[in-house]
N, C-alpha and C positions, 0 to 999 in steps of 0.2 A: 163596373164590375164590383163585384161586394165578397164578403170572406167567403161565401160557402160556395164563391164559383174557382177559389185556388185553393181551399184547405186541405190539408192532411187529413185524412179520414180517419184513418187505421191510426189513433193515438196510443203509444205506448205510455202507461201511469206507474206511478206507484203511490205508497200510503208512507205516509212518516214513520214507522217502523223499520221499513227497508233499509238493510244494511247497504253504505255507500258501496261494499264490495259488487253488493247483487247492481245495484244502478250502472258502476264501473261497464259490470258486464253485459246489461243491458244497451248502454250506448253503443259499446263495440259489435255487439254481435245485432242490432238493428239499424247501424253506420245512420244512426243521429248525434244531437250533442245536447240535446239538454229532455228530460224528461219533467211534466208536473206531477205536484203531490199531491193526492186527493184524498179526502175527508174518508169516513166508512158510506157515506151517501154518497160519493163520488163527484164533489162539491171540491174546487179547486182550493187549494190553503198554502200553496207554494211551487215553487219550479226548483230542479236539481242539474247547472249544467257542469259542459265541462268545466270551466273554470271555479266551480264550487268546488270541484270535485281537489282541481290540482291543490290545492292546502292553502290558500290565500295567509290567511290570520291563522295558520299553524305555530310560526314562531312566536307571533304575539301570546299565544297560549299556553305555550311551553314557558315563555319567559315570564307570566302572572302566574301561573302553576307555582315554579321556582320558587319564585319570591312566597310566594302563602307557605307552601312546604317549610320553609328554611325558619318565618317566621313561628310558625306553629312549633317545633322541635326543638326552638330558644337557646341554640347553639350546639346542641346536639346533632349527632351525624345524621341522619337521615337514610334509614335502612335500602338499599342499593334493590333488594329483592322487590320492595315496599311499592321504589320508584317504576321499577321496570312491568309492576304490574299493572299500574296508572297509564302505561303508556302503552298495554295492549288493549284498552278500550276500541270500541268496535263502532265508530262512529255510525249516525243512520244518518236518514234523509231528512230527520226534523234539527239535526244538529250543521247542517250545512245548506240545507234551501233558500234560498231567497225568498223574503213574503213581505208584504201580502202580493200575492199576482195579479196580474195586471191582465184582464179578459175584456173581450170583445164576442159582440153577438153577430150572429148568422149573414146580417145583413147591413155589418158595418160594410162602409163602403172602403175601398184599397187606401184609399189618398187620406180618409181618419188614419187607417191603422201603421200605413206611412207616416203618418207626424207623430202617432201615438210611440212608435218604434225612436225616432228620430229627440221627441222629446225627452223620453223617459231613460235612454241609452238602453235600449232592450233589445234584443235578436229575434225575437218568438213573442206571441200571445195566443196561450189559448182560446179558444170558439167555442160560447157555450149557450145552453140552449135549456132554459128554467133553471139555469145555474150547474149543469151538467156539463165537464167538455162532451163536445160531438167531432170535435177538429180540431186543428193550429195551423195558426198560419206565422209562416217566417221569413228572414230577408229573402231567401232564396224563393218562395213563393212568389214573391215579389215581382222579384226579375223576369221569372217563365212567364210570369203575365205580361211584361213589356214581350218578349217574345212573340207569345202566344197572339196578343192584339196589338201588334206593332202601329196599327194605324189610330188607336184610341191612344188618347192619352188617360191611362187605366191610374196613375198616382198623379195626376193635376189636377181629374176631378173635371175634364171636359169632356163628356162623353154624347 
C-alpha cells in the first residue's frame, strides 16, 4: 500500500497569516489536530498542531521579553499600559508552526512513512504532488490500514 491508498483527501490549510485563534477554530470545528501552512502557491512551508497551539515556549518568551523591557527602561518603571499592550499581540501561524515540513509523495509506500513518522517524532506528513498538498497521511491512517488489510503486512513492507 502507498499514501494515496490511506490519505486524507479533503486537507484543511492555511497560510502564515492566519490568526492562531482562526486555526484554534479550525481544529475544533473539523475535529483534527494539526493543520499545514502553505505558501500563496499552496506549496507547503509548515504545519500548525495542537501542541503548537497550547504555548510551549510561552513562558520562555515572556520571561526574555521581561528581561529586554527592564533592560531598555534602565531602572525606570516600565509603563503598566505599555506592557499589557505587548501582550495582546495576536500571534499567527508563521509565529508558532513547525518548519520546515516534512512531505511525502503519492506513492510513498506506508512502511517509508512509518519510519519517516517514527524517526523524525512526527504525527502527520503531508502528500504532495508537484509540491502541492493533495493529502496527509497520519498515525491514525496508519492503523485503519492494518485494519483495513489485516492480512498484508501494509508497515513491514511485505506485501
Amino acid at each position: 500500500m502507498i499514501a494515496r491508498d490511506v490519505m486524507t483527501r479533503d486537507v484543511v490549510s492555511v497560510t502564515s497569516d492566519t490568526p492562531v485563534r482562526k486555526i484554534a477554530s479550525l481544529l475544533v470545528k473539523n475535529r483534527i489536530s494539526a493543520v499545514p501552512v502553505v505558501d500563496s502557491s499552496g506549496v507547503p512551508i509548515g504545519i500548525v498542531s495542537e501542541g503548537d497551539l497550547i504555548g510551549r515556549r510561552e513562558a520562555e518568551q515572556e520571561a526574555r521579553q521581561d528581561w529586554w523591557l527592564t533592560t531598555l527602561a534602565e531602572g525606570e518603571a516600565v509603563n503598566p499600559e505599555f506592557l499589557a499592550s505587548l501582550r495582546l499581540n495576536y500571534p499567527t501561524a508563521r509565529d508558532v508552526m513547525s518548519a520546515p515540513v516534512t512531505t511525502v509523495g503519492e506513492k510513498t509506500s506506508l512502511r517509508e512513512i512509518a519510519e519517516i513518522l517514527t524517526t523524525r517524532c512526527i504525527k502527520r506528513v503531508p502528500v504532495v504532488r508537484d509540491g502541492r498538498i493533495v493529502g496527509i497521511v497520519s498515525r491514525a491512517d496508519l492503523v485503519r490500514a492494518l485494519v483495513v488489510a489485516p492480512h498484508m503486512s501494509v508497515l513491514q513492507g511485505r506485501m
